[in-house]
C-alpha positions as CSV (number, residue, x, y, z in Angstrom):
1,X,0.0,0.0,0.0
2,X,1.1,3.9,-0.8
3,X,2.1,6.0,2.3
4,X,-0.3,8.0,3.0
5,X,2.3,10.8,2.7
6,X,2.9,10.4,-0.9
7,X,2.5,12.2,-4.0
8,X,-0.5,11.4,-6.4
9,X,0.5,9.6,-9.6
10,X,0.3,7.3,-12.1
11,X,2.5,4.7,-14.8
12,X,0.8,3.2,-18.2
13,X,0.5,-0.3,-19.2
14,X,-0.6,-2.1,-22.4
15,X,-3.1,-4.9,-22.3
16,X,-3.5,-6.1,-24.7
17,X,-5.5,-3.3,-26.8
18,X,-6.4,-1.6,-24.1
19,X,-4.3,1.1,-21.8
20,X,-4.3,0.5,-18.1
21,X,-3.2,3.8,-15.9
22,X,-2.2,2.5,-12.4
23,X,-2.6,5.4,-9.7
24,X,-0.8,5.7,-7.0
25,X,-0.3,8.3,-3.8
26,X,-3.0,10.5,-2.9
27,X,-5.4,12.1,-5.0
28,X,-6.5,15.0,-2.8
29,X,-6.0,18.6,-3.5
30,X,-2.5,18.8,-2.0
31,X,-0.8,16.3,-3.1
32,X,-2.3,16.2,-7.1
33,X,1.0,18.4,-8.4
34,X,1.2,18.3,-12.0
35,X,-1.1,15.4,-12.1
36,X,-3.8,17.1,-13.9
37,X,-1.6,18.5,-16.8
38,X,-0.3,15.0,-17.3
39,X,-3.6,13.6,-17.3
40,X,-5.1,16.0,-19.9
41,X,-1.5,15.1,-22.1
42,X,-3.1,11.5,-22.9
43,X,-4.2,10.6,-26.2
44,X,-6.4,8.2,-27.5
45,X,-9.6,6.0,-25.9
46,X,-10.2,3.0,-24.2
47,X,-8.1,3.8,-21.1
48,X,-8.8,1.4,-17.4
49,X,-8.2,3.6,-14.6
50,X,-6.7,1.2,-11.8
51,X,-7.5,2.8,-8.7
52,X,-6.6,-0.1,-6.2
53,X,-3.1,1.5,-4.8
54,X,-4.6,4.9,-4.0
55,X,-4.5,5.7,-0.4
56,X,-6.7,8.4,0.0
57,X,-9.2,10.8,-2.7
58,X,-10.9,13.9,-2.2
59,X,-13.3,15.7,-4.2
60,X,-10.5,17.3,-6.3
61,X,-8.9,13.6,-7.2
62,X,-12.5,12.4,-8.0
63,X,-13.3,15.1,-10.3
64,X,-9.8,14.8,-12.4
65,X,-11.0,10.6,-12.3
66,X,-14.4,11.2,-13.7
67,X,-13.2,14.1,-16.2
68,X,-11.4,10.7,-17.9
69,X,-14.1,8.7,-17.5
70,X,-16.5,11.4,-19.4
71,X,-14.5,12.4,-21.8
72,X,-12.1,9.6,-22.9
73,X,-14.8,6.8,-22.1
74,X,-12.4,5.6,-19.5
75,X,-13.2,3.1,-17.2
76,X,-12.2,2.4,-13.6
77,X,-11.6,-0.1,-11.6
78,X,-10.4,-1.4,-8.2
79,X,-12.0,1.7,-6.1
80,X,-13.3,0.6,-2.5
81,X,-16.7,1.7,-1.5
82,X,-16.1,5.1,-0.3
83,X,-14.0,5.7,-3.7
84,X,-16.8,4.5,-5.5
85,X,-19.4,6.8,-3.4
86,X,-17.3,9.6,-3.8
87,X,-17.0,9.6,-7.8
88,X,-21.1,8.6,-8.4
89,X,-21.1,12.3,-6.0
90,X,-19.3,14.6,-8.7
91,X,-21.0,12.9,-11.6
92,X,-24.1,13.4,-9.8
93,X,-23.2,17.1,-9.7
94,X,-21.7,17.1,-13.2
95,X,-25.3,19.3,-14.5
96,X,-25.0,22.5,-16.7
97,X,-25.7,25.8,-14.7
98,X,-27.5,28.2,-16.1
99,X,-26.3,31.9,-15.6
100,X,-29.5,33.4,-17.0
101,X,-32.7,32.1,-17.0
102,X,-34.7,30.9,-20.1
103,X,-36.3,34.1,-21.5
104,X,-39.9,34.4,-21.5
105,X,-42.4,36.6,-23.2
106,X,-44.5,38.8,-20.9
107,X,-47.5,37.4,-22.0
108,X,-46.1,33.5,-21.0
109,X,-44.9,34.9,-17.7
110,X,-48.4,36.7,-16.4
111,X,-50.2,33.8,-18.1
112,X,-48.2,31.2,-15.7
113,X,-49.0,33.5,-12.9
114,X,-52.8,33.7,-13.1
115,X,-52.3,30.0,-13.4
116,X,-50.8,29.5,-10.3
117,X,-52.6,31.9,-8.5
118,X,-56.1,29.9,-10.0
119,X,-54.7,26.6,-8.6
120,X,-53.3,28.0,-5.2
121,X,-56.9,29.8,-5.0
122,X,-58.4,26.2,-5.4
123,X,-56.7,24.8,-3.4
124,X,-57.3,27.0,-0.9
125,X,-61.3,26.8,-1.2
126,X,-60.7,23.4,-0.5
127,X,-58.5,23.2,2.3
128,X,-61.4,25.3,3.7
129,X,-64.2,22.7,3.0
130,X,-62.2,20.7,4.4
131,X,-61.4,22.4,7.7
132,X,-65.3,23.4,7.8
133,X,-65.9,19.4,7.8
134,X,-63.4,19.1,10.7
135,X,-65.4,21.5,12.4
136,X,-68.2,20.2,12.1
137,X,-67.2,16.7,13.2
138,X,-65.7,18.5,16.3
139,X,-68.5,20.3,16.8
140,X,-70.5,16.9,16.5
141,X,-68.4,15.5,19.3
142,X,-68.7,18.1,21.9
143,X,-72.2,17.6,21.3
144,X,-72.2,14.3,22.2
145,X,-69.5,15.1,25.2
146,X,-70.9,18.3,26.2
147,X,-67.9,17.8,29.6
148,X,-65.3,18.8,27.2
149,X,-66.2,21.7,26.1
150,X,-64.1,24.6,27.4
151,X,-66.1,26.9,28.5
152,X,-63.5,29.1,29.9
153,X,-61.5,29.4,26.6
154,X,-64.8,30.6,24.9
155,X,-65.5,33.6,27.5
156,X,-61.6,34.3,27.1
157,X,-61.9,34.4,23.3
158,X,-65.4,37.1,24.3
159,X,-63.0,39.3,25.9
160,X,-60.2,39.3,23.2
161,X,-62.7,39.4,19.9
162,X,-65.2,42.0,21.4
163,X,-64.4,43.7,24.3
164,X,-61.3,44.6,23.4
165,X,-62.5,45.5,20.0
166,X,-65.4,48.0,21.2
167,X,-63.1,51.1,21.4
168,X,-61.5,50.7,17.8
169,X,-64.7,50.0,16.2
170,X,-66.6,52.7,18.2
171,X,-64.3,54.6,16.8
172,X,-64.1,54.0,12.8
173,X,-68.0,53.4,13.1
174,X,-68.2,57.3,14.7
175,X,-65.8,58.9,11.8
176,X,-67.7,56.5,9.1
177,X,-70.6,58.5,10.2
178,X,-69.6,61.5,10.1
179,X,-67.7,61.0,6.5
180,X,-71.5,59.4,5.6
181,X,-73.3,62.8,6.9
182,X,-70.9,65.1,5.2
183,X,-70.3,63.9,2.0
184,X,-74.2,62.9,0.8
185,X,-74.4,66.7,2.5
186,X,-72.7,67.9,-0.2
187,X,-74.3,66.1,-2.8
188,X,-78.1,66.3,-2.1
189,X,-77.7,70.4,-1.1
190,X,-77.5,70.9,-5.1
191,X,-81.1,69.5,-5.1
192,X,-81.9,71.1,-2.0
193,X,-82.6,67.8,-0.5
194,X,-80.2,68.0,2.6
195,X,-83.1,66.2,4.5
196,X,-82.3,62.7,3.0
197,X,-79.1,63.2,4.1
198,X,-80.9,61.3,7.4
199,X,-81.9,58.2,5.0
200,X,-78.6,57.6,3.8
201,X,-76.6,57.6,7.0
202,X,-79.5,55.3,9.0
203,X,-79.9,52.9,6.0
204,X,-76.2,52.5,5.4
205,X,-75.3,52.0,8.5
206,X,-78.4,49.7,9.4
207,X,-78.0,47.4,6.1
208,X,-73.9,47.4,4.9
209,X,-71.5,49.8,6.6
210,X,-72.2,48.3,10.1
211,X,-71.5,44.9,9.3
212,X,-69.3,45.0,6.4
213,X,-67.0,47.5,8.2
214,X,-66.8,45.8,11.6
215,X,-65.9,42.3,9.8
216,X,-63.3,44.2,8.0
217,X,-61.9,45.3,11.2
218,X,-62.5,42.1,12.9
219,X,-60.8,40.1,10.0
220,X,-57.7,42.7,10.2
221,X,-57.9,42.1,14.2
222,X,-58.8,39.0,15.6
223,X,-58.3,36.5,12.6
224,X,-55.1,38.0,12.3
225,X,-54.6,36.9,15.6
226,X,-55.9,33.7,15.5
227,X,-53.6,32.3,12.8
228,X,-50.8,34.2,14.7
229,X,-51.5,32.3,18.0
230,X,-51.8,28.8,16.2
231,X,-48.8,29.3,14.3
232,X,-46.7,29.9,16.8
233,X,-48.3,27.0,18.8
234,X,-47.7,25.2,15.4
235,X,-43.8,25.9,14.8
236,X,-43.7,25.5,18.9
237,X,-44.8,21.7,18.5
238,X,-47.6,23.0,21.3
239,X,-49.8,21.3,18.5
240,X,-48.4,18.1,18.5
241,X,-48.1,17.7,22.2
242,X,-52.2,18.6,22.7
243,X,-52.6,15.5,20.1
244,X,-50.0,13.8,22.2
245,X,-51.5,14.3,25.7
246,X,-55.6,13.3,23.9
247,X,-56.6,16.4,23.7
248,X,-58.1,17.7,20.0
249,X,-56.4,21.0,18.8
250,X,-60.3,21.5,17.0
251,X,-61.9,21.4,20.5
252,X,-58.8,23.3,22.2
253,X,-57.7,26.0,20.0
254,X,-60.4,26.2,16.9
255,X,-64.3,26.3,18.1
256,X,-63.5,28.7,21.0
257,X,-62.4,30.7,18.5
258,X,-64.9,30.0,16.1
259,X,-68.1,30.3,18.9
260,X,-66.7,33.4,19.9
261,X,-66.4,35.4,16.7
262,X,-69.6,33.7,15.8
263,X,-71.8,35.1,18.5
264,X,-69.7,38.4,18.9
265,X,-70.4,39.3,15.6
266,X,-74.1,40.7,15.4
267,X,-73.6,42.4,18.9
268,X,-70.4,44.0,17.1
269,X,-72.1,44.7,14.1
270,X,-75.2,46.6,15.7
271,X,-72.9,48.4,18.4
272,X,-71.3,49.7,14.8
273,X,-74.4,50.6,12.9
274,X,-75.1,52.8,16.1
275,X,-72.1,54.4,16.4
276,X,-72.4,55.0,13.0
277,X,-75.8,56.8,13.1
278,X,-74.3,58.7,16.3
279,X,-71.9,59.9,14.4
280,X,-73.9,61.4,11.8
281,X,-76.7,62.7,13.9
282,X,-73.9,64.6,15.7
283,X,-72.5,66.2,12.5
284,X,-76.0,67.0,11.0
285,X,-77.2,68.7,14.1
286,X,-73.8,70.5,14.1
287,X,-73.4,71.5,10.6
288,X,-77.5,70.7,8.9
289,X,-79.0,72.6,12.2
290,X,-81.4,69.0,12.0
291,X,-82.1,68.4,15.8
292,X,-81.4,65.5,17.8
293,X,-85.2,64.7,18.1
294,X,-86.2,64.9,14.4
295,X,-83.2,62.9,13.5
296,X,-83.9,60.1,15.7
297,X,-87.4,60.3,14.1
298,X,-86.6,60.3,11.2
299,X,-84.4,57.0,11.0
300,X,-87.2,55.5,12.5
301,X,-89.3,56.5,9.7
302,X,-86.3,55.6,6.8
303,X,-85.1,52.5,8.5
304,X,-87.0,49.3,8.0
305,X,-86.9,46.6,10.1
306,X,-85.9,44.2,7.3
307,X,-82.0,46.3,7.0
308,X,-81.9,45.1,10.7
309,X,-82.1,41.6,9.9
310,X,-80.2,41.9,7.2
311,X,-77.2,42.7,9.2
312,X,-78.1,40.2,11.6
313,X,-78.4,37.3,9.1
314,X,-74.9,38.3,7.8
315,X,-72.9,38.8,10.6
316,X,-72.6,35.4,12.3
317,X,-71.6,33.9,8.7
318,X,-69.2,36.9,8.5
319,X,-68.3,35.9,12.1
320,X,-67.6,31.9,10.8
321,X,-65.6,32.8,7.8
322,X,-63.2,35.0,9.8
323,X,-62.2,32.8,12.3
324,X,-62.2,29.7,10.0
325,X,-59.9,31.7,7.6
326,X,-57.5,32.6,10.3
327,X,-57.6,29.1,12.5
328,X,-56.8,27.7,9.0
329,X,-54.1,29.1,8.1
330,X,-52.4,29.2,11.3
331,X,-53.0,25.2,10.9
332,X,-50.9,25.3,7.7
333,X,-47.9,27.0,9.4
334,X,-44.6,25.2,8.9
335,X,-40.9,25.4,8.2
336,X,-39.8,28.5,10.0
337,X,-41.3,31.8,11.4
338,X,-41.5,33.6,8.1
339,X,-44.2,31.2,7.6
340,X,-46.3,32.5,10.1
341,X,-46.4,36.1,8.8
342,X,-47.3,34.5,5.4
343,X,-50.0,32.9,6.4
344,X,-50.9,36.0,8.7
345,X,-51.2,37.9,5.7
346,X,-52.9,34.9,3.7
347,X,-55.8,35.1,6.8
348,X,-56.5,38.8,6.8
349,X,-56.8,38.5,2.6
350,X,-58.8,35.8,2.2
351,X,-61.3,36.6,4.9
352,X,-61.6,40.3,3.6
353,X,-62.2,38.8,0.1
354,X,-64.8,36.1,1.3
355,X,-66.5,38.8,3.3
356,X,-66.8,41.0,0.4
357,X,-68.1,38.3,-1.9
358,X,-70.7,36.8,0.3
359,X,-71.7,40.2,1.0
360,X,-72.9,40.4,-2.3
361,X,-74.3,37.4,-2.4
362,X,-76.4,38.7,0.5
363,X,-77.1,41.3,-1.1
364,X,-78.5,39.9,-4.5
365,X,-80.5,37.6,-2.4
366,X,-82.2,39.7,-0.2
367,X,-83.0,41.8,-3.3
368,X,-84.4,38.8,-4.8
369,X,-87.1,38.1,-1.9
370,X,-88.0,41.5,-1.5
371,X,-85.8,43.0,1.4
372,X,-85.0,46.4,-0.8
């Protein structure tokens, strides 16, 4: 056997037809030499590369061994295991690297785009049928074990959804209503009809703003949160060790949440509709000199009862979608913590979106049975 020590290198031999190269030494990067100027000196084909009498081989000694084996269809022989391993390695990573990338017209590029975006969008819808028929089995459960369900986590989910939302929605309800008051102000005093200015703040904020605004803000808040919270549970592996322990992350972590936003929703939405009308009663006594008394009234004159059940219908399914958008996607959280603001972000959008098209839905429907 070659010292370890020595220098890589190699003699010739004929047999036969063929050309045998014996190697000796070391073929690692500091002992090599002049052996890869030699090596690229050969002439001719059909070479065996004997391999048996090298000590050691690095990366460096495998590629000049393979660089005869690909391009004078050598062949080698007598390599042990880890020889052999090594070698099938830099052919493995013998590919062609691209320094730019294929060219593609613009209209290939945003076509592939929409594409993906359609099947990711898919997908999504149903990952969420999906999660909705997890629910619902949960949901089926508890029914049947009413012991496990956790009260305590619902009431806490009350206080983080709607109590702690009240201020903030107070608020943007209030300026809503005053944005409402001023602006059909200034529209209907070219007909001289500033009067009317009352109907379109009450039935606004009855039938749309109320709701739609407040599951906006609720969306943006709380199912933000929600696929925050599980997310971090998620990359946490708190997940896996409720599974562990027998308890159901659906009956720990998603119907609280779910229950909550559900029932919180209408009280939310008609604490916004309101605010709303406070707000613009305010700015037309202030600026429209209409007083307090005529203006409550008048909404009750403007405002049927059918715009308040309206909102009420819509809310609690605003309420679901939310928090299923948000528990879901803090469900699909994985990898590293980048994914949770991703799917953060991927919460607050879809629920927005859903909320927006169901709304009109809603509102097709109710236009269709006679609710105008």
């Amino acid at each position: 056997m070659t010292p370890v020590t020595s220098g890589a290198s190699f003699t010739e031999e004929m047999q036969g037809a063929t050309r045998v190269l014996h190697f000796t030494g070391n073929l690692t990067l500091a002992r090599v030499g002049r052996l890869p100027e030699r090596l690229d000196a050969l002439n001719g084909e059909r070479l065996v590369l004997d391999l048996s009498e090298v000590g050691r081989m690095d990366t460096v000694g495998a590629w000049l061994i393979y660089k005869l084996t690909r391009d004078k269809n050598a062949e080698v022989s007598g390599a042990n295991e880890e020889q052999s391993a090594l070698l099938e390695q830099v052919a493995s990573a013998d590919v062609p690297v691209k320094v730019r990338p294929d060219r593609t017209s613009p209209f290939s590029r945003v076509l592939s785009q929409v594409g993906s975006a359609t099947g990711v969008a898919f997908a999504t819808m149903a990952g969420l049928l999906g999660f909705f028929g997890a629910l619902l089995i949960a949901i089926w459960h508890l029914i049947k074990r009413p012991r496990r369900f956790r009260f305590n986590a619902v009431v806490q989910q009350f206080e983080v959804v709607g109590v702690h939302a009240l201020a903030i929605i107070g608020l943007m309800s209030f300026l809503v209503g005053v944005v409402i008051a001023q602006q059909g102000a200034v529209q209907l005093r070219q007909f001289g009809a500033e009067v009317y200015t009352i109907n379109l703040i009450g039935r606004m904020s009855v039938k749309e703003l109320g709701v739609l605004m407040t599951a906006i803000m609720v969306a943006g808040r709380s199912g933000s949160a929600f696929a925050a919270q599980i997310g971090s549970m998620k990359l946490a592996e708190e997940v896996d060790a409720l599974r562990t322990i027998g308890v159901a992350p659906m009956e720990a972590l998603v119907i609280p949440r779910v229950l909550a936003t559900v029932l919180l929703m209408p009280l939310l939405g008609f604490y916004a509709a309101v605010m709303s009308i406070v707000g613009g009663g305010i700015f037309s006594w202030v600026s429209l000199e209409i007083p307090p008394v005529t203006f409550v009234q008048r909404i009750r004159e403007v405002v049927p009862i059918t715009d308040l059940w309206q909102a009420l219908i819509k809310a609690p399914v605003f309420g679901l979608i939310i928090a299923m958008a948000g528990c879901f996607q803090g469900m699909q959280v994985e990898g590293d913590a980048e994914s949770v603001g991703l799917r953060t972000t991927a919460a607050v959008v879809q629920a927005i979106f859903l909320v927006i098209v169901l709304d009109a839905f809603f509102a097709v429907f109710f236009t269709a049975i006679g609710w105008l």
